[in-house]
PLY file of the C-alpha trace (Angstrom):
ply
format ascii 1.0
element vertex 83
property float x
property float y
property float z
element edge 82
property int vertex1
property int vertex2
end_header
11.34 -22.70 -37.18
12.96 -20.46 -34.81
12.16 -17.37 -33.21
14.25 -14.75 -30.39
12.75 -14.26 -27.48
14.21 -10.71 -25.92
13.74 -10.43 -22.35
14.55 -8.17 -19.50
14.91 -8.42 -16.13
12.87 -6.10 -13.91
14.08 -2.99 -14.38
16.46 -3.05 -10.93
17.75 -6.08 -12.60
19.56 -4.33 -15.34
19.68 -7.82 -17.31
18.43 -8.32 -20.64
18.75 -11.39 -23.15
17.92 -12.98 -26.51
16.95 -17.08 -26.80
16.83 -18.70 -29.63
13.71 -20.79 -29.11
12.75 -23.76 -30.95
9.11 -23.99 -29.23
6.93 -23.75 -26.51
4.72 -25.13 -24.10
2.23 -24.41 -21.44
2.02 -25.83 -18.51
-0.19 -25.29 -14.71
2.31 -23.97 -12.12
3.09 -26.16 -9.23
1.31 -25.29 -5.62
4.88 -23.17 -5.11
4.84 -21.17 -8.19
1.48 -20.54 -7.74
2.00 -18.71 -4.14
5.03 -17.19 -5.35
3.41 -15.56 -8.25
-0.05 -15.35 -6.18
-0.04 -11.47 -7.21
0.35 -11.96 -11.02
-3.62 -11.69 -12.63
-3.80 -15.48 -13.71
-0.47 -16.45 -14.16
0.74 -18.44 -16.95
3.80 -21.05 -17.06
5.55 -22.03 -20.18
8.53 -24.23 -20.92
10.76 -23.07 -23.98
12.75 -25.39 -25.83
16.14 -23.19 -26.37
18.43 -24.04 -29.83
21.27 -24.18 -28.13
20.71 -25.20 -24.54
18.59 -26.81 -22.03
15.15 -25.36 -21.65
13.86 -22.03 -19.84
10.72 -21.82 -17.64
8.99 -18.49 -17.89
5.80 -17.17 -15.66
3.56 -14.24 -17.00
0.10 -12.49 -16.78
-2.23 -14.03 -18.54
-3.16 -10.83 -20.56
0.59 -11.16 -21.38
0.66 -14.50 -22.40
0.16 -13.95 -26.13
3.29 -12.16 -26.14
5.64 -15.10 -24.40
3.68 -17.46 -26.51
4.04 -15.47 -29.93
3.99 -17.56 -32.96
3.90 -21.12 -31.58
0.24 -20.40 -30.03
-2.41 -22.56 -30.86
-6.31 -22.48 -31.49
-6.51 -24.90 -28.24
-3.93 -23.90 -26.13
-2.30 -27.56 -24.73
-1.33 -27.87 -21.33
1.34 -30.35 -19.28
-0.14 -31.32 -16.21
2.25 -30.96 -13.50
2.60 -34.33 -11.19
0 1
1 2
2 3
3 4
4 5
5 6
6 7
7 8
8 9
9 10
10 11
11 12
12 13
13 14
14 15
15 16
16 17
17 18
18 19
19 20
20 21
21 22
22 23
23 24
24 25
25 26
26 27
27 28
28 29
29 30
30 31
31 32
32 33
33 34
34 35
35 36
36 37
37 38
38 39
39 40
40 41
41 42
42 43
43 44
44 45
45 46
46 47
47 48
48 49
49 50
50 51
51 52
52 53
53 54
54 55
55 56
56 57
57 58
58 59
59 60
60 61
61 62
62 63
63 64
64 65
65 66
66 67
67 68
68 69
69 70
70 71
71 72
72 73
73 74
74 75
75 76
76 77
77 78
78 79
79 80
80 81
81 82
């Protein structure tokens, strides 16, 4: 199964895109992502395997993590422990 993922910059950024993702995966930020997106309301990390290229890291809101999830969440969300 694969699904596009559209994304855009912030809007200064002007940059948008499209991956062609294969699947997803959560993960708990590292002590540096998690001061770096401090302000974000529980943030949430995810890995996404890309079709055609090496795989994306993506942070969010947690009340926007359903979106960056979309059809690869699960009942029991699974998480990678960082080491």
């Amino acid at each position: 199964m694969h699904d596009v993922l559209a994304f855009r910059g912030s809007p200064a950024a002007w940059q948008e895109g499209l991956l062609w993702v294969n699947g997803v995966t959560t993960r708990e930020l590292t002590a540096e992502e998690a001061h770096k997106f401090r302000r974000l309301d529980q943030p949430v990390a995810v890995t996404l395997a890309i079709a055609d290229g090496p795989p994306a890291e993506a942070v969010t809101a947690r009340q926007h993590g359903e979106r960056l999830l979309g059809p690869y969440q699960l009942s029991t969300p699974q998480v990678e422990p960082t080491s």
